[in-house]
DRENPA-548313 format. One record per residue (C-alpha): x, y, z; residue in three letters. Coordinates in steps of 0.02 Angstrom, whole numbers, plus 32768, in hexadecimal, padded with zeros to 4 digits. Example, Ala and Ser with C-alpha at 12.3 -4.5 7.8 and 13.67 -1.06 7.14 Angstrom:
2
8267, 7F1F, 8186, ALA
82AC, 7FCB, 8165, SER
This chain:
255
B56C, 09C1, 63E7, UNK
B5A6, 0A68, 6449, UNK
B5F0, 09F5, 64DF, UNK
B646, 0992, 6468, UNK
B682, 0A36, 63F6, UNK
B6C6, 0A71, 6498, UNK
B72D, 09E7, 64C1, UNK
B779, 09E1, 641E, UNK
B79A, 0A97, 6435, UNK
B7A5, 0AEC, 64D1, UNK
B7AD, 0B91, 6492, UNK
B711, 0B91, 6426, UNK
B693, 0C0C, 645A, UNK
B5F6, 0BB4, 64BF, UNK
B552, 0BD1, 64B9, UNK
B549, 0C59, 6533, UNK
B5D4, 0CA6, 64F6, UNK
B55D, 0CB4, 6463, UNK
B4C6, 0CEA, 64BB, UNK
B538, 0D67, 6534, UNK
B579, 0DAD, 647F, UNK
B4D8, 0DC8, 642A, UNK
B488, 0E23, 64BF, UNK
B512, 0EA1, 64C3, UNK
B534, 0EA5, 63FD, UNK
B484, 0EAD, 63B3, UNK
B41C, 0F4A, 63D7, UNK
B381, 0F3F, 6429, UNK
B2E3, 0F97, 642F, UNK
B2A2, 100C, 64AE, UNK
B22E, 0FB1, 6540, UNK
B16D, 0FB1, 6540, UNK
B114, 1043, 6544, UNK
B05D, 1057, 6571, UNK
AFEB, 1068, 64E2, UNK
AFA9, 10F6, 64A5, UNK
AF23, 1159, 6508, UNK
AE87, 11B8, 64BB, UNK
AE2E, 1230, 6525, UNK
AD87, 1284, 64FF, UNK
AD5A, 1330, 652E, UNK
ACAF, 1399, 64FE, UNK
AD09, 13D5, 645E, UNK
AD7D, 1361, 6432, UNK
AE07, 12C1, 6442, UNK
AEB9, 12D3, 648D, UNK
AF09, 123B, 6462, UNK
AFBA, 1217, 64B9, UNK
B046, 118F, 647B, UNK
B0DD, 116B, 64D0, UNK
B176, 1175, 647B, UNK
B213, 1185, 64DF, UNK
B2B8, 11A0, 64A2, UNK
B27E, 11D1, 63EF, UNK
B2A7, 126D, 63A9, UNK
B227, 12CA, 6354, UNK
B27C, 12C1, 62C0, UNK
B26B, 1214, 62AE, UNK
B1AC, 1206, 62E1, UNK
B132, 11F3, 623A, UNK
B087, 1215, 626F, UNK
AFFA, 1202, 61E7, UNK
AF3A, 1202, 61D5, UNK
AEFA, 118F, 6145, UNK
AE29, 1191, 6153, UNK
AE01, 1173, 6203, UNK
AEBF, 111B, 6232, UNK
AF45, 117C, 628D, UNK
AFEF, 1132, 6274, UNK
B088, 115A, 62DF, UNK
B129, 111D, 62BC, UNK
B1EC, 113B, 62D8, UNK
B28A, 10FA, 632C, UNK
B32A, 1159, 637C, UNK
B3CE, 10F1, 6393, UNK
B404, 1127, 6447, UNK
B4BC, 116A, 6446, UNK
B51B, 10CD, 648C, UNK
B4C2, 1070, 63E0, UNK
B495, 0FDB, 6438, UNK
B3E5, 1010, 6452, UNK
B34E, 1054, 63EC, UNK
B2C7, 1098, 641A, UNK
B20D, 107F, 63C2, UNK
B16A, 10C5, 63A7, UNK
B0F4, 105C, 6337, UNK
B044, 107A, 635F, UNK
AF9C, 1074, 62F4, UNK
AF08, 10D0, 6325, UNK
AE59, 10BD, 62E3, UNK
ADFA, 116B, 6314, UNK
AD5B, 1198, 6354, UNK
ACC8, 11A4, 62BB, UNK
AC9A, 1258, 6304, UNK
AD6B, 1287, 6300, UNK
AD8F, 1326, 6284, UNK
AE4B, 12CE, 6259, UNK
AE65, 135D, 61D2, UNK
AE5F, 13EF, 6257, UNK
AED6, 1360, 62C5, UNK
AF6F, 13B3, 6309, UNK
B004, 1367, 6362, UNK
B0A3, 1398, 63D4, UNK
B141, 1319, 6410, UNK
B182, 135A, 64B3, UNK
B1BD, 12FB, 654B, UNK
B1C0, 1251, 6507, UNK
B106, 1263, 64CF, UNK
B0A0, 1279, 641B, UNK
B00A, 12E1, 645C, UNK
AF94, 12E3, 63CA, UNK
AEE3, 1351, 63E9, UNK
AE48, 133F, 6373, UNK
ADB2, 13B7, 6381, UNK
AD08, 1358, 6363, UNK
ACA1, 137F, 62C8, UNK
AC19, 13E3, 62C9, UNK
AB62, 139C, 6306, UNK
AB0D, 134B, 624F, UNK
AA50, 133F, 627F, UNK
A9FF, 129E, 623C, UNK
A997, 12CA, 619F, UNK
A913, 125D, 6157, UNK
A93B, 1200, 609D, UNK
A8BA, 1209, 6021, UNK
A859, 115D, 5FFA, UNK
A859, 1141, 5F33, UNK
A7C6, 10CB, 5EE9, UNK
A849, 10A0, 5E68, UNK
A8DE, 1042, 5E64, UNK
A975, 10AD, 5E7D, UNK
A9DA, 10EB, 5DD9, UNK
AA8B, 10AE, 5DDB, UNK
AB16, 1142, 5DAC, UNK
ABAF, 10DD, 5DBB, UNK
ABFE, 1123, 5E59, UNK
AC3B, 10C9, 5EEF, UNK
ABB5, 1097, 5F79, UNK
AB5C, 1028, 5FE6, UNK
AAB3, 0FC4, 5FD6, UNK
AA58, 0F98, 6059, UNK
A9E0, 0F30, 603F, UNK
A931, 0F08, 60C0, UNK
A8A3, 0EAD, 60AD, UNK
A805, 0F1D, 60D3, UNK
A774, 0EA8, 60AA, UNK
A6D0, 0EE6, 60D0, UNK
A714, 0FA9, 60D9, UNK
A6E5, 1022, 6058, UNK
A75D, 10B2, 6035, UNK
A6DB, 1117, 60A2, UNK
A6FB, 10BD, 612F, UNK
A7C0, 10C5, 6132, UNK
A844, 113F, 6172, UNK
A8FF, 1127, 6159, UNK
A959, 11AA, 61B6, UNK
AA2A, 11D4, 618B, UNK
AA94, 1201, 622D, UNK
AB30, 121F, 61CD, UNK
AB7D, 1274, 6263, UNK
AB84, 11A8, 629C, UNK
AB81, 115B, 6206, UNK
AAD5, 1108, 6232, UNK
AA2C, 10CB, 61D8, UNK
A984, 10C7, 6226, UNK
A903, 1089, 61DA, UNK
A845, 108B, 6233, UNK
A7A9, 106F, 61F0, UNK
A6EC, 1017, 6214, UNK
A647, 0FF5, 61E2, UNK
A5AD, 0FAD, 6227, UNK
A561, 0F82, 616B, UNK
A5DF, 0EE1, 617A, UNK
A622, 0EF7, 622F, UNK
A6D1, 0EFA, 61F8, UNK
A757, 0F5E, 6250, UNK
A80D, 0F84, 623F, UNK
A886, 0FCF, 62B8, UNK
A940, 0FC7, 627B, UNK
A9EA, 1011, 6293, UNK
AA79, 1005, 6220, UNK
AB3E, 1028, 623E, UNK
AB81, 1068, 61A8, UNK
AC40, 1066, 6156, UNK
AC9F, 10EA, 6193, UNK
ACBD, 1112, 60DE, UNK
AC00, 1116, 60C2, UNK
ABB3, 11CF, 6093, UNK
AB0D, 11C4, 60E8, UNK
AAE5, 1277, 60CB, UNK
AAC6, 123B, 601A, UNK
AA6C, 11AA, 6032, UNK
A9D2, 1167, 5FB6, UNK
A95D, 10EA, 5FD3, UNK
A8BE, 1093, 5F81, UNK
A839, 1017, 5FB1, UNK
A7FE, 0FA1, 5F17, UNK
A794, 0EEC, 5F42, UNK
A7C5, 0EFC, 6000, UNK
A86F, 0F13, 5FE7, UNK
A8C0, 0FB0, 602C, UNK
A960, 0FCF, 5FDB, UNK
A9D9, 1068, 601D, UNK
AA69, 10A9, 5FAB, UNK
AB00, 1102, 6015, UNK
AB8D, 1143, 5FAE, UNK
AC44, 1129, 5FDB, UNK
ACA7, 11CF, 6011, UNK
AD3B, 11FC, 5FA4, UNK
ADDC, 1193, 5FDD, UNK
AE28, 11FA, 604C, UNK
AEF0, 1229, 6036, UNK
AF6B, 120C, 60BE, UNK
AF92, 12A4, 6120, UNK
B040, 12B8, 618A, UNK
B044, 130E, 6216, UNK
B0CA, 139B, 6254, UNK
B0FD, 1385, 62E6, UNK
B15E, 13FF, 635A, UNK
B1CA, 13E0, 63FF, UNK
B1BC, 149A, 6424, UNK
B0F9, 1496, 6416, UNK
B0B4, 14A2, 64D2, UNK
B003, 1455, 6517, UNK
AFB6, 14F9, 650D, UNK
AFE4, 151F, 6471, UNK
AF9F, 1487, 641C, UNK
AEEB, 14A9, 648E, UNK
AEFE, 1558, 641B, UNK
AF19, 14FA, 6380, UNK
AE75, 1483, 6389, UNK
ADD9, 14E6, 635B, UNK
AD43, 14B4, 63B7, UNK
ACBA, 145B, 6368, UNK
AC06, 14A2, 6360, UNK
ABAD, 1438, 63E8, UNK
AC25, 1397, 63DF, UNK
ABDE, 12DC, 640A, UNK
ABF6, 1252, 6472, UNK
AC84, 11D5, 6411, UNK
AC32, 115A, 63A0, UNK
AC4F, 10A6, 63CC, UNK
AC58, 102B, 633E, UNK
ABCD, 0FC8, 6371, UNK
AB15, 0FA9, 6346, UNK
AA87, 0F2B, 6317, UNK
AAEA, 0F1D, 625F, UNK
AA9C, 0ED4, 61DF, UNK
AA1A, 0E48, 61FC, UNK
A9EA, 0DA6, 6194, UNK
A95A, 0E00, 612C, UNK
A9E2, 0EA6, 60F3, UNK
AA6D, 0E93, 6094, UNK
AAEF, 0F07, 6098, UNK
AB81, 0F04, 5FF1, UNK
């Protein structure tokens, strides 16, 4: 059909007159840029994303729970190019994102985040009962614990790592139990109730308060030594939490 418009009419533009056009025309975004990199020290996270050609005015850089957002676009000054950041970052469970602070110099969003402080596992009280229900958000977790008395159970709260454990034997019945748990990020395991009626072990872990969306200044002027000034160390940070675990097997139930 293009051959033939052609012959009819010479002067019509062709098809790479039309591709030529719309590569020179149309604006085009800035070339790949290596992802973001997150770097662990004893104390904290220094977390680096390339964004070239974008002006710090442009760059939106946000915290919403345990998600860093960064995002912005510059047109360069012939207009027939933009350049892009877009980048989503899920952060480390021990990460203190509401001390987080963040500079923009030479092409690069530098954001550092101090650790939190060292939670110590504590132990969470066995009831004989089943658990009162007061309406708030939470978790159940529920295990099946047959031939365990309450006696013969621990479940211990890391909420540093948002983890269960839950131990416990007896030679009475020669039953055993040896689990671990990865909880929600969102889970408050601090708080964290559990009972043991007719073998079944049932653990109650409220929901923390939905966090608000926090935005980020950022500064062009602020140096690499300024911003090590600006985290404050954590009291005896942790290794970085991985998301990973036994989870949750076929006898527990987790809603």
């Amino acid at each position: 059909m293009i051959a033939m418009h052609r012959m009819m009419d010479p002067f019509a533009p062709s098809l790479l007159d039309e591709i030529l056009t719309s590569a020179i025309v149309a604006p085009s975004l800035s070339r790949r840029v290596p992802r973001p990199q997150l770097e662990e020290t004893e104390d904290s996270y220094r977390l680096s994303i390339f964004a070239p050609g974008v002006k710090t005015a442009d760059i939106k850089l946000s915290i919403l729970g345990s998600e860093l957002k960064c995002v912005g676009s510059t047109m360069a000054r012939s207009e027939s190019h933009t350049h892009v950041v877009n980048w989503s970052v899920t952060l480390p469970r021990d990460a203190n994102a509401e001390e987080a602070v963040a500079g923009h110099f030479d092409g690069i969003v530098l954001v550092k985040i101090p650790k939190r402080a060292t939670e110590a596992p504590k132990e969470v009280a066995i009831e004989k009962t089943e658990l009162a229900s007061n309406g708030n958000p939470h978790y159940n977790l529920t295990v099946t614990a047959p031939g365990l008395a309450v006696a013969d159970l621990t479940v211990t709260a890391d909420a540093a790592n948002d983890r269960l454990q839950i131990r416990g034997s007896t030679k009475r019945t020669g039953a055993s139990i040896d689990r671990s748990y990865q909880l929600p990020r969102d889970s408050d395991a601090s708080n964290a109730e559990a009972s043991h009626v007719d073998g079944i072990l049932t653990i109650k872990v409220p929901k923390k308060a939905q966090a608000l969306e926090r935005f980020l200044d950022l500064s062009d002027e602020m140096t690499d030594e300024a911003m090590e000034e600006e985290v404050p160390p954590a009291n005896g940070g942790s290794a970085a939490s991985m998301d990973k675990g036994e989870g949750v097997g076929e006898d527990a139930v987790m809603v």
